[in-house]
N, C-alpha and C positions, 0 to 999 in steps of 0.2 A: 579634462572632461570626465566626469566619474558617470556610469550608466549601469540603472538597478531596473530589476520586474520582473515578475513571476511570470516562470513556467508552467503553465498546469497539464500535467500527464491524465490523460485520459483513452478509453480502450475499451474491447471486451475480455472476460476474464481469462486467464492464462495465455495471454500473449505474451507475459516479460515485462511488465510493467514498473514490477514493483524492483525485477534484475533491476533494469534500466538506470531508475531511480539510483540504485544505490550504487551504482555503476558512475552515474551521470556525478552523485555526491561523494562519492569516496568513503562512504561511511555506511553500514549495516543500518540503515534506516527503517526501510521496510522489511517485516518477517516475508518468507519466500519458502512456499511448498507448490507441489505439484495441482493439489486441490483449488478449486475454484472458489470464489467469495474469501481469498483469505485474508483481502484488505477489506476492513469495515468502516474503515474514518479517513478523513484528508488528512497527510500526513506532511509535512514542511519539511525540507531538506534545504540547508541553506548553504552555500560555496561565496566565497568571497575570496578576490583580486586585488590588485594594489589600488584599477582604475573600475571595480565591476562588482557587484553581487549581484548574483540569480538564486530564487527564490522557489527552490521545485516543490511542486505539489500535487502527490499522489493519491491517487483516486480509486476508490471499489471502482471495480470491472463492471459495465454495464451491462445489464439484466432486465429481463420484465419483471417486476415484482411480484413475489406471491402471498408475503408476510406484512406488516408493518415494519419488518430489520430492514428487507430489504427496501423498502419504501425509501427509509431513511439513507441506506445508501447509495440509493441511484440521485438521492437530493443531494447529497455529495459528489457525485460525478456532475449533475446538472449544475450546482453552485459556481463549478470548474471554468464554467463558456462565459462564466458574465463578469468574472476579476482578471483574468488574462489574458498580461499582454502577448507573452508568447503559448501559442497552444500547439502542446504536442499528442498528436492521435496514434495510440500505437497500435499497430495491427503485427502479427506474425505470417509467415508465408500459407500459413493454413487458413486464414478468417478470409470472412466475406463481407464486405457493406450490408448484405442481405439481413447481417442475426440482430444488429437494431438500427433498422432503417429510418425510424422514428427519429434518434438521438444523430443518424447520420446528416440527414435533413438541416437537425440544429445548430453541428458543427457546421457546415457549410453556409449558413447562413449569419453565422458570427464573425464581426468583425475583426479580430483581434489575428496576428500573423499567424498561419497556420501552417504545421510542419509536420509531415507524413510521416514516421519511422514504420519500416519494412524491418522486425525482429525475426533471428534466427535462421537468417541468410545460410549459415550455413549448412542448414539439412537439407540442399535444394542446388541445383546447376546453376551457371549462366544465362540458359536459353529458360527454363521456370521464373527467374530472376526478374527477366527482360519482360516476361507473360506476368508476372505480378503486377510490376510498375505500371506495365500497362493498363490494365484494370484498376488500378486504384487511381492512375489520371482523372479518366472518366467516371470514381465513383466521389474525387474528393478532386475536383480541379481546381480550385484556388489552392492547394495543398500544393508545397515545395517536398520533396519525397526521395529520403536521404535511406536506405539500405544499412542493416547493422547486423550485430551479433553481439546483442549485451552480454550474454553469458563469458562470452572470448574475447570482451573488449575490441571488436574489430568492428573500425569506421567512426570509433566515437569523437574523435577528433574536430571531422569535418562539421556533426553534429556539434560539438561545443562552440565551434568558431562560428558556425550560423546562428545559433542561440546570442551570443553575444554584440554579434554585428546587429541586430534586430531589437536588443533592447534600449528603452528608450532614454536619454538623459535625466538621472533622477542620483538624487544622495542613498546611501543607504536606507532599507526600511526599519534592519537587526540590527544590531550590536556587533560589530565587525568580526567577534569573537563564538558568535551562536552558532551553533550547528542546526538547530530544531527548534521548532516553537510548543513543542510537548515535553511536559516534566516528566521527570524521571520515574515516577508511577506508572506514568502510560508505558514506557517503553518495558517495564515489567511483568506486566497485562500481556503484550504482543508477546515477549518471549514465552511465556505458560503458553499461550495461545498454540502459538507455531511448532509447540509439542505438542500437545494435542491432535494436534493437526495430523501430523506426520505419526502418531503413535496408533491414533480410534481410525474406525473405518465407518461408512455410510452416513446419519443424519448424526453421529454423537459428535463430530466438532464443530458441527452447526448450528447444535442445540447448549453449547457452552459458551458461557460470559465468566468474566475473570475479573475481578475487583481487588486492588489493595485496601487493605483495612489498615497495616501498618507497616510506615516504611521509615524510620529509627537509621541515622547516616549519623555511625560512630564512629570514635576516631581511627579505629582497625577494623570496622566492621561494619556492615549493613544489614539489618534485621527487619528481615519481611516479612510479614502475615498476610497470607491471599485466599480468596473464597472462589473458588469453582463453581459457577452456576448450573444448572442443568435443569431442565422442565418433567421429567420423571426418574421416580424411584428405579427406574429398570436401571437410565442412564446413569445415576447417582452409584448403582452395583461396579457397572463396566469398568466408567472412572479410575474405584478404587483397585479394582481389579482380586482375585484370590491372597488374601494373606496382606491387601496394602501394596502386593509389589506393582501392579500399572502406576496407581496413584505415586508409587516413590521412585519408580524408573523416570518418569513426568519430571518431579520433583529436583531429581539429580543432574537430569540434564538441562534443565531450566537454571540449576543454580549454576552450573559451572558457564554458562551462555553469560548469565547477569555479573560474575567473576569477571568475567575480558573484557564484557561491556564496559563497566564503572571500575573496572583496574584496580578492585579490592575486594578483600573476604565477603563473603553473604553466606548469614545466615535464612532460610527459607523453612516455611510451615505451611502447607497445603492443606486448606478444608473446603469439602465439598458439601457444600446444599442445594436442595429442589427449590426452586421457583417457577411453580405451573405456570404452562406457557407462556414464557417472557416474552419471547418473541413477536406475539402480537396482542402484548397489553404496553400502554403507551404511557402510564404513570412509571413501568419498568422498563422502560427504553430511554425517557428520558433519565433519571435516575442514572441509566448507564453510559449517560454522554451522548445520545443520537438524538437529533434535531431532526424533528418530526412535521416542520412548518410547511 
């Protein structure tokens, strides 16, 4: 009996999500900073068994919209309740059903198996522990409500074997051999991204999209061309920073990320241009991969 089905990880933002994820896959899948909105797109993490594959998929952190970006990826968390068979809501010991009551509503009223993860157990007692669980009975009661610490890998165990026990008889959907259903562009995108992220401070990594123009896999080498977005000339200044060095400190540690990734030399070239407000013109959202439907 071989049994396959998507996972769909959903939350609000900076729970651990995207740990989780790459936690649950064994593989750097999703970029990971402290900053919120750092997942923009559904992302596939695929694990496969002699008798199993599961099929995880990580979602932007749930938000009221204020943009058309963000429009786009709370349709990505929402897309999440209607393909999966197994759903996992992640909360950490600090959230509340309260911050979107809306989407709480929805999960609860979705059919598909639903599985509580309690992230980050470990900054918190037993007797907090026990006062979590509690409250999330009553805020998600059809929720089965398994306690972790993605970060330290503790408890994912019992999570994996419930994941598995729950999916339903079905052949593979991947290639026994896939890890991800995103080409290797995208995942070059995420790494700029989550320097950015981790480098600028306030609206400037929120205000950046990142595009390959050219990605050349030669036989010693990989030779990348990538465009930095931004919606003004002030941010286009920051980016590069005095002399080039932000824009090439970005740069450096983006290539050497893309090095372990793809387990070869990269070359990398960084340019950055204005595209006034991208964020809520919809000819440039789609363009950049966000499904606006």
């Amino acid at each position: 009996m071989h049994k396959a089905g998507f996972v769909n990880i959903v939350g609000n933002p900076n729970v651990g999500k995207s740990t989780l994820m790459n936690a649950l896959v064994g593989e750097r899948i999703s970029i990971i900073t402290a900053k919120a909105q750092t997942t923009r797109h559904r992302i596939m993490g695929i694990v496969n068994g002699e008798d199993f594959q599961i099929v995880y998929s990580d979602t932007p952190g749930v938000l009221k919209p204020n943009y058309r970006l963000q429009e786009s990826m709370l349709g990505f968390s929402k897309s999440a309740l209607s393909d999966a068979d197994v759903l996992l809501y992640v909360a950490d010991v600090f959230d509340t059903a309260e911050k979107n009551a809306d989407f709480i509503a929805m999960v609860n009223q979705n059919e598909a198996a639903l599985l509580l993860v309690i992230n980050k157990i470990d900054l918190i007692d037993q007797g907090t522990l026990e006062e979590k669980v509690a409250y999330w009975k009553t805020a998600l009661p059809k929720a089965e409500i398994l306690p972790v610490s993605a970060i330290n890998k503790f408890n994912l165990e019992p999570l994996l074997r419930r994941i598995k026990e729950l999916l339903p008889e079905s052949p593979p959907f991947f290639d026994k051999e896939a890890l991800t259903d995103k080409p290797a562009r995208f995942f070059v995108t995420e790494i700029i991204r989550e320097k950015i992220l981790l480098h600028y401070d306030k609206e400037i990594p929120y205000a950046v999209e990142v595009v390959v123009e050219e990605f050349t896999d030669e036989e010693r080498i990989i030779r990348i061309g990538a465009v930095i977005f931004v919606e003004r000339d002030s941010q286009k200044g920051i980016i590069i920073g005095h002399q080039g060095k932000s824009l090439k400190k970005v740069g450096t540690e983006a290539r050497l990320d893309m090095e372990s990734f793809f387990d070869k030399k990269v070359f990398l070239q960084l340019f950055v241009k204005v595209e006034k407000d991208w964020r809520s013109k919809d000819t440039k959202l789609k363009g950049f991969g966000y499904n606006l439907e």
